[in-house]
MIZAMI-761798 format. One record per residue (C-alpha): residue in one letter; z negated, y, x negated. Coordinates in nm, 2 decimals. Example, Ala and Ser with C-alpha at 12.3 -4.5 7.8 and 13.67 -1.06 7.14 Angstrom:
residues 2
  code      c3      c2      c1
     a   -0.78   -0.45   -1.23
     s   -0.71   -0.11   -1.37
END
This chain:
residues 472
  code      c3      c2      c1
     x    0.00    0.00    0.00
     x   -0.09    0.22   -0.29
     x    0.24    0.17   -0.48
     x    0.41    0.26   -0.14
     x    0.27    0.57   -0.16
     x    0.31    0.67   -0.45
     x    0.69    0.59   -0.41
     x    0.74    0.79   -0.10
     x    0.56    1.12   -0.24
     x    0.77    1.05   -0.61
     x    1.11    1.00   -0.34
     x    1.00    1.30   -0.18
     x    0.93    1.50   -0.47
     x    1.27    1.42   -0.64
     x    1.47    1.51   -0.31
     x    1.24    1.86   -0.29
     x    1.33    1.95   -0.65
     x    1.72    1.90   -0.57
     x    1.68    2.09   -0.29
     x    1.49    2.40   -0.48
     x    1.75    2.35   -0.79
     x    2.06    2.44   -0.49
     x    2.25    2.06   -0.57
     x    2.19    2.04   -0.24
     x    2.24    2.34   -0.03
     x    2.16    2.48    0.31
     x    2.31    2.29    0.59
     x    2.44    1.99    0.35
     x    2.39    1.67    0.44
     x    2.14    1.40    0.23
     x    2.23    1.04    0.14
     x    2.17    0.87    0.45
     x    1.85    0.65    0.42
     x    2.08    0.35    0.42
     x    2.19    0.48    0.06
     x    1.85    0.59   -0.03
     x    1.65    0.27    0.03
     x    2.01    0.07   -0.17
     x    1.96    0.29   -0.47
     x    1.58    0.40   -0.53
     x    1.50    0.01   -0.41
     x    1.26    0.13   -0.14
     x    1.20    0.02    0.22
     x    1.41    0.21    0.50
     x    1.04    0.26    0.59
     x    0.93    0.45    0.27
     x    1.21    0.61    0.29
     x    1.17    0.76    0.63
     x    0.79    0.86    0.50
     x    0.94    1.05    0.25
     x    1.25    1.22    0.48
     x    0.93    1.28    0.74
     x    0.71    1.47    0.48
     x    1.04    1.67    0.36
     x    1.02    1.76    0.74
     x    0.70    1.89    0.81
     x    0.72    2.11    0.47
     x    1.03    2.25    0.63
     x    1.30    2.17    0.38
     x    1.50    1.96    0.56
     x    1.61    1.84    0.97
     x    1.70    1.59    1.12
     x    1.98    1.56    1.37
     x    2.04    1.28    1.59
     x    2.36    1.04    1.54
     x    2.39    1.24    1.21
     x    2.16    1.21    0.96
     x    1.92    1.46    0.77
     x    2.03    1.80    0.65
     x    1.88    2.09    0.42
     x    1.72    2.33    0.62
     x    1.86    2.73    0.64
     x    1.66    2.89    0.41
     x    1.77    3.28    0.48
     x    1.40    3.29    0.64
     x    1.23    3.11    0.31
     x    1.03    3.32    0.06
     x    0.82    3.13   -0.24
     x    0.48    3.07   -0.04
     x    0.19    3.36   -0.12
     x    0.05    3.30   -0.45
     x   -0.28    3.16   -0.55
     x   -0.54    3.37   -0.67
     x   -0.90    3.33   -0.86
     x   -1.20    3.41   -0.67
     x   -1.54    3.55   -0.71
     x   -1.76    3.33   -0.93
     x   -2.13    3.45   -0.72
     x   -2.18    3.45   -0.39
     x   -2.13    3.84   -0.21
     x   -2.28    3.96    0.09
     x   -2.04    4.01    0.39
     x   -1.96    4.32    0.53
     x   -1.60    4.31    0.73
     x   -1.79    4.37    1.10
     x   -1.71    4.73    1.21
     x   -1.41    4.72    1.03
     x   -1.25    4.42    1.21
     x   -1.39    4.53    1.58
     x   -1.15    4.89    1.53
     x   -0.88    4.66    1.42
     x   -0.92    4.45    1.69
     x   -0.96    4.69    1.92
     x   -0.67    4.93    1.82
     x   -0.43    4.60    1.80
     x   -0.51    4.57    2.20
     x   -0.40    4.91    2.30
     x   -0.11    4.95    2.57
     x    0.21    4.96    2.41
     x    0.13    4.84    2.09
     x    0.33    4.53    1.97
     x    0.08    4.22    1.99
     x    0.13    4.10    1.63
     x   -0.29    4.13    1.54
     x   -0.52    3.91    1.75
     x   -0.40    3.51    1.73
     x   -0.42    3.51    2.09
     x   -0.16    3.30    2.34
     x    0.11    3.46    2.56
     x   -0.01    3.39    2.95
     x    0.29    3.27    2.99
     x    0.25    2.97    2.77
     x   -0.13    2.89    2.95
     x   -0.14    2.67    3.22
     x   -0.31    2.88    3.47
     x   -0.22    2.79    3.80
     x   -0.31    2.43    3.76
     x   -0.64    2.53    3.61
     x   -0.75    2.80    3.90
     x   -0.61    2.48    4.17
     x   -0.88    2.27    4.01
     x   -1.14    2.56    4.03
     x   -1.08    2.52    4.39
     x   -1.09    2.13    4.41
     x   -1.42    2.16    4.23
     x   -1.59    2.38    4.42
     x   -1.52    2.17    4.69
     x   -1.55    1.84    4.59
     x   -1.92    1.94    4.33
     x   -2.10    2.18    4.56
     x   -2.40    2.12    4.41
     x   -2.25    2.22    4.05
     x   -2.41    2.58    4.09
     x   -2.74    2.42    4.13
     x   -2.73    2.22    3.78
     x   -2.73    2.52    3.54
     x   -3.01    2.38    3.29
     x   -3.13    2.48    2.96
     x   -3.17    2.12    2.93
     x   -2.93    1.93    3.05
     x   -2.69    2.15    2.84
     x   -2.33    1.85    2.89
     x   -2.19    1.70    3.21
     x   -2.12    1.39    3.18
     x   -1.72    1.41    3.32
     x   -1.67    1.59    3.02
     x   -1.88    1.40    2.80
     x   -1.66    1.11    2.82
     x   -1.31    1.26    2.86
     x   -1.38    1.41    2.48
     x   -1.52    1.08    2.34
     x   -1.16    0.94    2.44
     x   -0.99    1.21    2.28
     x   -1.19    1.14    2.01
     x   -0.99    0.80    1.94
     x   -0.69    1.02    1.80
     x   -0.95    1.20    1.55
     x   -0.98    0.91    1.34
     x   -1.28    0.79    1.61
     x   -1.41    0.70    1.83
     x   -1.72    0.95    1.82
     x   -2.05    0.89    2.03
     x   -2.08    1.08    2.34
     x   -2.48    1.14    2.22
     x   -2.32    1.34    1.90
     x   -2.19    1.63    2.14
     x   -2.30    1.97    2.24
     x   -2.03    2.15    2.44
     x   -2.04    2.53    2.38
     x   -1.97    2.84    2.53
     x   -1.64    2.88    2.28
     x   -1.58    2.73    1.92
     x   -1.70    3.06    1.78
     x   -2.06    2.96    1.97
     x   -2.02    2.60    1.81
     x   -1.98    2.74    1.48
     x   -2.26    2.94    1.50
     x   -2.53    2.70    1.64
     x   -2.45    2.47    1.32
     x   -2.48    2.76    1.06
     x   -2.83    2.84    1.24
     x   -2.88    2.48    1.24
     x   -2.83    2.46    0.82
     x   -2.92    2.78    0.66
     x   -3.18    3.01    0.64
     x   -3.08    3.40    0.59
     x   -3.01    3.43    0.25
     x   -2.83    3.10    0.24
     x   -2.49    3.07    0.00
     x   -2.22    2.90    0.23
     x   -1.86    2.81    0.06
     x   -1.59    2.93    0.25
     x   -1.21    2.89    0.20
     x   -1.01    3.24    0.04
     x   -0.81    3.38    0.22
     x   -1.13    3.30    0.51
     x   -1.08    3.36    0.91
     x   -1.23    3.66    0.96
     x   -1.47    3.55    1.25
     x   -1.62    3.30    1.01
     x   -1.69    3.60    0.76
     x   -1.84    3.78    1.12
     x   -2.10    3.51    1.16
     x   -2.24    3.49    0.81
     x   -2.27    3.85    0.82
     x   -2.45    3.87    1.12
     x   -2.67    3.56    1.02
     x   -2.76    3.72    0.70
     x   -2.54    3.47    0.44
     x   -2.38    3.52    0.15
     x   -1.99    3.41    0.14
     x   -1.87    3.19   -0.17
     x   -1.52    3.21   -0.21
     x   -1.30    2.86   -0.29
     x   -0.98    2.87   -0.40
     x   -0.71    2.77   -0.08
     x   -0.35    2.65   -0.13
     x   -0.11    2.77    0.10
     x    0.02    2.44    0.15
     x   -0.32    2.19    0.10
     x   -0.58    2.39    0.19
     x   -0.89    2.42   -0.02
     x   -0.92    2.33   -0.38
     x   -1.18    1.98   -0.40
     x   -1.20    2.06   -0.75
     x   -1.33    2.43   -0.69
     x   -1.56    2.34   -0.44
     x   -1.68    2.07   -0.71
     x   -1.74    2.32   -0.96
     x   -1.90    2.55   -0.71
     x   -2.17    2.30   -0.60
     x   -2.24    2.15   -0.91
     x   -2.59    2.37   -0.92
     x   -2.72    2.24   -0.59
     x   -2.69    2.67   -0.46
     x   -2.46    2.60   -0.21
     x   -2.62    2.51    0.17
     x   -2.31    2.47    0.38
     x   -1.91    2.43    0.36
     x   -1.71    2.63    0.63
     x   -1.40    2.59    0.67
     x   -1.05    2.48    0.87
     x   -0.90    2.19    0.76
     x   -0.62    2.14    0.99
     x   -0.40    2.44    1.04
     x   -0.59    2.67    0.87
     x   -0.61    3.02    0.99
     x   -0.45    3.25    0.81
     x   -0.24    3.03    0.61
     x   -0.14    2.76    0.84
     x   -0.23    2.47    0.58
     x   -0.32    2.08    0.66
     x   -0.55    1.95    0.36
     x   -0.41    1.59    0.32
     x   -0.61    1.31    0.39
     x   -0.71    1.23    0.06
     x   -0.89    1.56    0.02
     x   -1.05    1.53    0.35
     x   -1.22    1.21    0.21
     x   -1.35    1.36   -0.12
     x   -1.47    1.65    0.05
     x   -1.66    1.44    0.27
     x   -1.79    1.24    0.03
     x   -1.86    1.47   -0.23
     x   -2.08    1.69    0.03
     x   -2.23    1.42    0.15
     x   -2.37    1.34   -0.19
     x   -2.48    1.71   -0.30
     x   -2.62    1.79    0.06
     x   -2.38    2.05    0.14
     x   -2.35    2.05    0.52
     x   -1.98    2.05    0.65
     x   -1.90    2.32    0.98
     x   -1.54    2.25    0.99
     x   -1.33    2.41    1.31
     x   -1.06    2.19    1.43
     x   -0.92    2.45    1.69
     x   -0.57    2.40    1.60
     x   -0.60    2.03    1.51
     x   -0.36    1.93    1.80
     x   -0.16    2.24    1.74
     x    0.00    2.05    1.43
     x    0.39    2.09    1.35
     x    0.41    1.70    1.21
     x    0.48    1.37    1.38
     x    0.09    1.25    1.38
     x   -0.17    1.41    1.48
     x   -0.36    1.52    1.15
     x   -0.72    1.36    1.13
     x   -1.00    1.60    1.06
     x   -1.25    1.59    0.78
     x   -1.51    1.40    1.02
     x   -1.29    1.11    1.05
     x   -1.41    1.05    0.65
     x   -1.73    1.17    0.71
     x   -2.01    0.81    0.64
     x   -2.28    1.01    0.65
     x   -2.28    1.20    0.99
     x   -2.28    1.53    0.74
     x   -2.02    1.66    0.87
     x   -2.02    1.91    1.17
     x   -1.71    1.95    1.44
     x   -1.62    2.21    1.58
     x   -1.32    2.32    1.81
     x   -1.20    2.45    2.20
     x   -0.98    2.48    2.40
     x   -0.92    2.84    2.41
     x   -0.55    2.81    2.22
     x   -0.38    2.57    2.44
     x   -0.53    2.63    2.80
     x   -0.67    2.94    2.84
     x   -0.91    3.14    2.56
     x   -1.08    3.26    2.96
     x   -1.22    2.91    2.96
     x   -1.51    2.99    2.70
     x   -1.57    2.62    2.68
     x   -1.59    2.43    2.33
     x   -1.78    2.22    2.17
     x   -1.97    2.01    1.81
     x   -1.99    1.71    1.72
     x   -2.27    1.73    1.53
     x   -2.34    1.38    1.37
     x   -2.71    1.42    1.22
     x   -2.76    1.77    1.28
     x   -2.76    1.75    1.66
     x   -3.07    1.75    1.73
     x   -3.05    2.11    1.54
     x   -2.79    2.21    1.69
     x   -2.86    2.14    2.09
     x   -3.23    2.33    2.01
     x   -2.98    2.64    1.92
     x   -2.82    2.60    2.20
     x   -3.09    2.55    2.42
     x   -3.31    2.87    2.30
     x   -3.00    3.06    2.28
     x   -2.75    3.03    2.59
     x   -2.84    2.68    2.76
     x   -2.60    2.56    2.93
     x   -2.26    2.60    2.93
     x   -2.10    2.68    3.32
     x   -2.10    2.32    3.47
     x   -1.80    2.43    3.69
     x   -1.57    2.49    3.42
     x   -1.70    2.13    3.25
     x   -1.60    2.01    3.56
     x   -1.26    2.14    3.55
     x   -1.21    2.08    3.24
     x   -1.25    1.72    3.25
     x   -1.05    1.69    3.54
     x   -0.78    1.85    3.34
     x   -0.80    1.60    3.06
     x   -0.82    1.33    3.28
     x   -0.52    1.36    3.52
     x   -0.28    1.36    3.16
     x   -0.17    1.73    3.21
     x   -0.30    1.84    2.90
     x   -0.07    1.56    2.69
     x    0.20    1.67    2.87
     x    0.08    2.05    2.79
     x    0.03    1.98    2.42
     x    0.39    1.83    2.38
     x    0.54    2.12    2.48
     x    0.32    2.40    2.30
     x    0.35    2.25    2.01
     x    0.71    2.28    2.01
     x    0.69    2.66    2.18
     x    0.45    2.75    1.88
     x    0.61    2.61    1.61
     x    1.00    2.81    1.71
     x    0.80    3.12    1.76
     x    0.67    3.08    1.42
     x    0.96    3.02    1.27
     x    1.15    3.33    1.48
     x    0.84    3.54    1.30
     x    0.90    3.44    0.97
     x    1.29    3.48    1.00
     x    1.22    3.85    1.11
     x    0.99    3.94    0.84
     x    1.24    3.79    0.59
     x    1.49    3.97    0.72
     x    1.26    4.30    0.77
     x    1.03    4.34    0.47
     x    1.03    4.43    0.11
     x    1.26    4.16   -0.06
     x    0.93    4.08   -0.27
     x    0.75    3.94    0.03
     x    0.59    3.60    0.02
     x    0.55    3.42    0.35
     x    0.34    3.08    0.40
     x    0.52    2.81    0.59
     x    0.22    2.68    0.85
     x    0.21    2.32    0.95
     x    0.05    2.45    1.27
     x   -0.13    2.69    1.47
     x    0.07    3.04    1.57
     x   -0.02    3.30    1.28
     x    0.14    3.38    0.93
     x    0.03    3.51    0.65
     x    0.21    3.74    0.50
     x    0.21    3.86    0.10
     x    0.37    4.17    0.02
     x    0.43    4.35   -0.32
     x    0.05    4.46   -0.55
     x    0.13    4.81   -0.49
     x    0.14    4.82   -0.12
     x   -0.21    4.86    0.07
     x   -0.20    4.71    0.42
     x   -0.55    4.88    0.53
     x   -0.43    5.20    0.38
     x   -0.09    5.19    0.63
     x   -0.27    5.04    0.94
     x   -0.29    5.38    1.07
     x    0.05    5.43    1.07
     x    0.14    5.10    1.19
     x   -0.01    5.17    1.51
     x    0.11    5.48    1.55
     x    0.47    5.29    1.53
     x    0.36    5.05    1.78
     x    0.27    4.74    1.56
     x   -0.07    4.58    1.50
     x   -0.16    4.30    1.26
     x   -0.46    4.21    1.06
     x   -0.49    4.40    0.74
     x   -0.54    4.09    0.44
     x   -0.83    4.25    0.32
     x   -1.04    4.12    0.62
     x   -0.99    3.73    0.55
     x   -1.20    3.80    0.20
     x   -1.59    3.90    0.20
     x   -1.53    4.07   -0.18
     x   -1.23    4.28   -0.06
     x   -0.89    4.09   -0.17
     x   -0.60    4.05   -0.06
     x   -0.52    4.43   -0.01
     x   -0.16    4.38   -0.03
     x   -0.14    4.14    0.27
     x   -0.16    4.09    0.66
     x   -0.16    3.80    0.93
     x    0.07    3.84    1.23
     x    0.03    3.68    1.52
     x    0.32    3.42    1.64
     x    0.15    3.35    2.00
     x    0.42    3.52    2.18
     x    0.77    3.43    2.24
     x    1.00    3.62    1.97
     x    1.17    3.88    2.24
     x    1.39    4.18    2.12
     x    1.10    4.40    2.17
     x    0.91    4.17    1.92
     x    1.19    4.19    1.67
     x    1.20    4.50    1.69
     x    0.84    4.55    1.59
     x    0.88    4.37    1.28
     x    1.16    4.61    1.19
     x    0.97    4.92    1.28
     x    0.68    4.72    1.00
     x    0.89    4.65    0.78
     x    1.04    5.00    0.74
     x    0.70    5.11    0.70
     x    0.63    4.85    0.43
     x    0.92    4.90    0.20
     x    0.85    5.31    0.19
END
């Protein structure tokens, strides 16, 4: 199995490095796997391992009856460079700066392009407010059962322990605490395994709400090292922990937002492990886990976990509605930590919406939902990085995501993206100035967009008024 492996990734590899060198060129057609599996000696099926991970990094399509073919590349920059980080922890400080962000980005006639927030249109509202009605009916009593105790319904309960199965589980239903929101279920772990004061790793370039909640829980942010392509470096994080000063590991494994990357699986594993031996807690947020661009759903770093360290955390807010508020942890060890938090805090989460919820799950809508966002997501991201290719500085670097709906964008040293932000509303455009996904101030010279609407001319044209503003 091993040596299987390591021939699809070497086939893979090879077939990339023709691809960058321009033998083969956009549009051209590769040796059909036929040819390939006759002249490397390989399986069809290592073969097709290979041509599939060629897919999901975007360098190639395939098209049926034909074959596989380079992908266009007229929208491909060289991904955003990797950068050092601080060496110490830093306190965080991004709060009031991110809220007029926010804020500003959410004005009327201001180009949606800050906040990674879903278009309506892609929500399947009218089916959920049908089962709000059906609920009500059917669960009268459901108003009655607010608790600060009896914090889970049951329905629901079981509905995500089946879901589980495709997480690398399944997980226990008693490892659960649903939440009001994944931000809530991040929080309640970080309460549950730190003290203020408290180091926690986080990956750089960091989602900016993470960076929110150790700010407000008093904890210092150390920065690790993140690939554009496999998420965060095992061998920084190694380093980093080596001292035992390190009480937790936040982070987004799958679909990483801002850069869109899936840490392979082999990562997930020593991260788990390697935690799990130093006593470094893992809060990792798996909100765009079945947002993925691949064939398979990725598996998330609790699938490796053997020592229930590791704490999961995700919603429902990018696929349904973000009006649902209803997420939740699976908190392997730390539960009984974590549904304390929750209990002292907000108790429990609206029964009614638990209730349609699981409903939802249960009738097969949201498969059918899934199949199709993830498809919606994935042209709209790819519509967004065409128009900034096309639109911005001929410098610009521009991540390839394997999921989600943002993009992170890398634009020449000298330009300052907080500096212009001003401007850029006054044109009409918001986006997330770079500097906002680091506690210690980096990336000044770079911005996520948001790809959660469809690309319309008015959309297009926003990136052009950007980019203009960009390039002077």
């Amino acid at each position: 199995m091993e040596n299987e492996l390591l021939r699809y990734e070497r086939l893979a590899e090879d077939l990339s490095g023709i691809i960058a060198t321009g033998s083969l060129r956009p549009g051209e057609r590769l040796p059909s796997v036929r040819r390939l599996s006759r002249e490397r000696r390989l399986s069809v099926s290592t073969v097709l391992q290979a041509l599939h991970q060629l897919e999901d990094r975007g360098l190639v399509e395939a098209r049926p009856q034909s074959g596989y073919f380079v992908r266009h590349v007229a929208a491909r920059r060289a991904p955003p460079s990797a950068r050092s980080t601080p060496d110490a922890a830093v306190p965080v400080d991004v709060s009031q700066r991110l809220l007029r962000v926010l804020q500003t980005g959410m004005q009327p006639g201001v180009a949606p392009l800050g906040a990674a927030l879903p278009a309506a249109s892609l929500m399947p509202l009218a089916a959920l407010q049908r089962l709000y009605g059906g609920v009500a009916r059917r669960h009268p009593r459901l108003l009655e059962s607010g608790s600060h105790i009896n914090i889970d319904e049951p329905a629901l309960l079981r509905q995500l322990v089946l879901r589980s199965m495709g997480w690398g589980g399944p997980l226990a239903a008693s490892e659960f605490v649903i939440t009001n929101s994944c931000t809530e279920a991040l929080c309640l772990s970080l309460r549950a395994v730190t003290q203020p004061g408290d180091t926690v790793a986080v990956e750089s370039p960091a989602y900016y709400l993470m960076l929110q909640l150790l700010e407000t829980l008093g904890l210092k942010a150390l920065e690790i090292p993140t690939d554009p392509h496999s998420g965060l470096s095992i061998e920084a994080l190694d380093l980093a922990t080596r001292e035992g000063k390190v009480a937790a590991c936040l982070l987004v494994a799958n679909a990483g937002n801002p850069l869109g990357s899936i840490m392979p699986d082999e990562n997930k594993r020593r991260l788990a492990k390697l935690t799990a031996e130093r006593g470094v807690a893992v809060i990792e947020d798996d909100i765009y886990g079945d947002l993925h661009f691949g064939h398979e759903r990725p598996w998330p770093i609790k699938a490796f976990d053997r020592a229930d360290n590791v704490m999961l955390c995700s919603s429902f807010s990018k696929c349904l509605s973000p009006a649902l508020r209803i997420g939740f942890v699976a908190a392997g060890r730390y539960r009984p930590q974590v549904a304390l938090q929750k209990t002292i805090t907000s108790g429990g989460t609206n029964p009614i919406t638990q209730q349609v919820l699981a409903e939802y799950l249960e009738s097969g809508a949201y498969e059918r939902q899934m199949r199709g966002l993830r498809r919606t997501y994935q042209r709209q991201v790819e519509a967004m990085r065409a128009a900034v290719a096309r639109h911005f500085p001929a410098a610009t670097r521009i991540t390839e995501p394997q999921g989600g709906f943002v993009l992170w964008v890398e634009l020449p040293e000298e330009v300052d993206t907080s500096a212009l932000y001003d401007q850029a509303i006054a044109a009409g455009v918001a986006y997330v100035p770079g500097e906002l996904f680091s506690a210690s101030g980096m990336y000044r010279n770079c911005l996520r967009l948001n790809c959660g609407n469809p690309h319309t001319p008015d959309i297009e044209d926003a990136v052009r008024r950007l980019g203009g503003l960009l390039a002077r």
